[in-house]
VOVO-248801 format. One line per field, with one value per residue (C-alpha): y, z, x; residue in three letters. Coordinates in nm, 4 decimals. Layout:
Y = c(Y:...);
Z = c(Z:...);
X = c(X:...);
rest = c(ALA:...);
END
This chain:
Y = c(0.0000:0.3631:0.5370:0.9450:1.0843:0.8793:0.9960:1.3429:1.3169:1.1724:1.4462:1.7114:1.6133:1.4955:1.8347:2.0363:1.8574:1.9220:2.2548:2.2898:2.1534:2.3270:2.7017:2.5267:2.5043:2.8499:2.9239:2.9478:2.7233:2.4549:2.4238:2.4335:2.1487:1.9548:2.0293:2.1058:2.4164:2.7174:2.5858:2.8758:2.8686:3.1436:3.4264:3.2091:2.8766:3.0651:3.2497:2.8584:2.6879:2.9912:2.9829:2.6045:2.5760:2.8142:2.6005:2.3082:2.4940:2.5944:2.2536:2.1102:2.3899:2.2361:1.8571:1.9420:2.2179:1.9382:1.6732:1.8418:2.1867:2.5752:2.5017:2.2173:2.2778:2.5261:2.3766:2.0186:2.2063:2.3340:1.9878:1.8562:2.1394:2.0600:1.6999:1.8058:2.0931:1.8291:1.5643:1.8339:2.0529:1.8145:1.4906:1.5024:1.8529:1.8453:1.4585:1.3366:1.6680:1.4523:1.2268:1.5244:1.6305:1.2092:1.2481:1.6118:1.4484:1.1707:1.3307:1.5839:1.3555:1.1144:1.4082:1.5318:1.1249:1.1497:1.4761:1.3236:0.9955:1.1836:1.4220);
Z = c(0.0000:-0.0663:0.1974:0.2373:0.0992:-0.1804:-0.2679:-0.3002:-0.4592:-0.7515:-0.6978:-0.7273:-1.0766:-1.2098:-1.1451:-1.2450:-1.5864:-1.6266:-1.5560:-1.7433:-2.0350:-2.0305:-2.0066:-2.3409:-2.5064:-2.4589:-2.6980:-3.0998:-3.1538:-2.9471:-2.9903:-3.3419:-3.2866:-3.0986:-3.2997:-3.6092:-3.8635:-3.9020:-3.5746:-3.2909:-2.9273:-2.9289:-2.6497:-2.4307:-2.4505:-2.3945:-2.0918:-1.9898:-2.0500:-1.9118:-1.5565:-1.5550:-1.5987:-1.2911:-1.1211:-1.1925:-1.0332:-0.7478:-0.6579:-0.6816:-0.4687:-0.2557:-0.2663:-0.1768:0.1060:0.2207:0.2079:0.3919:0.4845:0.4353:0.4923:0.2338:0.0321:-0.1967:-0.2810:-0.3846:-0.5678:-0.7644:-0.8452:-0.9010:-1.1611:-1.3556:-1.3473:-1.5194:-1.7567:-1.8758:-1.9980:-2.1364:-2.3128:-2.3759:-2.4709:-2.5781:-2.7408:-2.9318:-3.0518:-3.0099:-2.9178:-2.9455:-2.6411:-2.4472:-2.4990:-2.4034:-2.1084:-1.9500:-1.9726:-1.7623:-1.5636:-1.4142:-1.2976:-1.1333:-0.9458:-0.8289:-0.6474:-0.5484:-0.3746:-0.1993:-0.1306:0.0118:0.2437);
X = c(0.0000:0.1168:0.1962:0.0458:0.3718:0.4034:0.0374:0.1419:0.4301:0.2493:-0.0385:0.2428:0.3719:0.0732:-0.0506:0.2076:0.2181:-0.1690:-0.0875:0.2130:0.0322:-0.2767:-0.0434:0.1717:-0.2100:-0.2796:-0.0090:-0.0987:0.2518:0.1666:-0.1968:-0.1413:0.1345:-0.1731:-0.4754:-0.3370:-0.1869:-0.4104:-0.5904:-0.5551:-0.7635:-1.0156:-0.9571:-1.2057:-1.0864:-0.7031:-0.8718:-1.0236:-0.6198:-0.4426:-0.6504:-0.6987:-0.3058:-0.3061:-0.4584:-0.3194:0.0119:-0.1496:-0.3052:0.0717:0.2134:-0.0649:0.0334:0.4283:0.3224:0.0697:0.3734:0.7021:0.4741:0.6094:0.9921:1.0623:0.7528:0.7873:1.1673:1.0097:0.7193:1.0570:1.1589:0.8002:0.7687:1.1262:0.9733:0.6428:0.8106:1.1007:0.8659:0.6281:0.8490:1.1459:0.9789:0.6707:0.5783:0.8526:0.8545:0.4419:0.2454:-0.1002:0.0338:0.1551:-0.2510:-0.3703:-0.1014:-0.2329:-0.6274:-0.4860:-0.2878:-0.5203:-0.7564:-0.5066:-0.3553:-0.6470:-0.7168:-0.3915:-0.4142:-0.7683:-0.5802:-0.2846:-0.4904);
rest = c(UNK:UNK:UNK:UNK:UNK:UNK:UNK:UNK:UNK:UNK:UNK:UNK:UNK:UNK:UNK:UNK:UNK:UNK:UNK:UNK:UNK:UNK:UNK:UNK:UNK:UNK:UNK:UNK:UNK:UNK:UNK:UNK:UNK:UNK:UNK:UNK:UNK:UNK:UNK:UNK:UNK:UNK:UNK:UNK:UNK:UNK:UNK:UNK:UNK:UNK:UNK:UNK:UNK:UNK:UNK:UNK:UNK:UNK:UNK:UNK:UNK:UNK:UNK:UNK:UNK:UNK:UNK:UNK:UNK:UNK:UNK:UNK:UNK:UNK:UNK:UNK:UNK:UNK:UNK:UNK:UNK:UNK:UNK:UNK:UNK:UNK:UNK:UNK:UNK:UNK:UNK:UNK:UNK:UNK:UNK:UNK:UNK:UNK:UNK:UNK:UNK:UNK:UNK:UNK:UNK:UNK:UNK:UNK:UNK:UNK:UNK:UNK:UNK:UNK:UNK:UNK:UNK:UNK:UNK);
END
């Protein structure tokens, strides 16, 4: 069985991915790398990405203040982030942009269970 920490941890990448990923989709390049040439978000949907990326931050700051609180927090929300931007922006935009989409739909929900599990 997982233990509480082990819950968060995953909550904390999983959500800073989402987040990560939903920000990168809020962009013309990569939503157009995603959905396709000539294909841009309208100024709602990159309203909708841009806060919902937000909050997909915020929710991770959440997981790794939950897991080591204030002091040691913030610095593994650092590392949980360079975890979620490297496979974002260095694996899978670049090389399979439709998985790094598949990946951010899975990986919001899981983080948010985790985040309930780890609590």
């Amino acid at each position: 069985m997982m233990t509480t920490s082990a819950w968060l941890a995953i909550a904390a990448i999983a959500l800073a991915y989402a987040g990560f990923a939903a920000l990168s989709l809020a962009m013309d390049r990569h939503h157009a790398d995603v959905f396709g040439r000539g294909k841009e978000p309208s100024a709602r949907a990159r309203q909708w990405l841009r806060a919902g990326g937000a909050l997909g931050l915020a929710l991770s700051l959440l997981a790794c203040v939950e897991r080591q609180g204030w002091n040691i927090g913030p610095i593994l929300w650092c590392g949980a982030m360079t975890l979620g931007a490297l496979l974002l922006s260095g694996l899978l935009l670049p090389y399979a942009p439709r998985w790094a989409l598949r990946l951010a739909v899975v990986s919001a929900p899981l983080g948010l269970l985790s985040l309930m599990l780890g609590r």
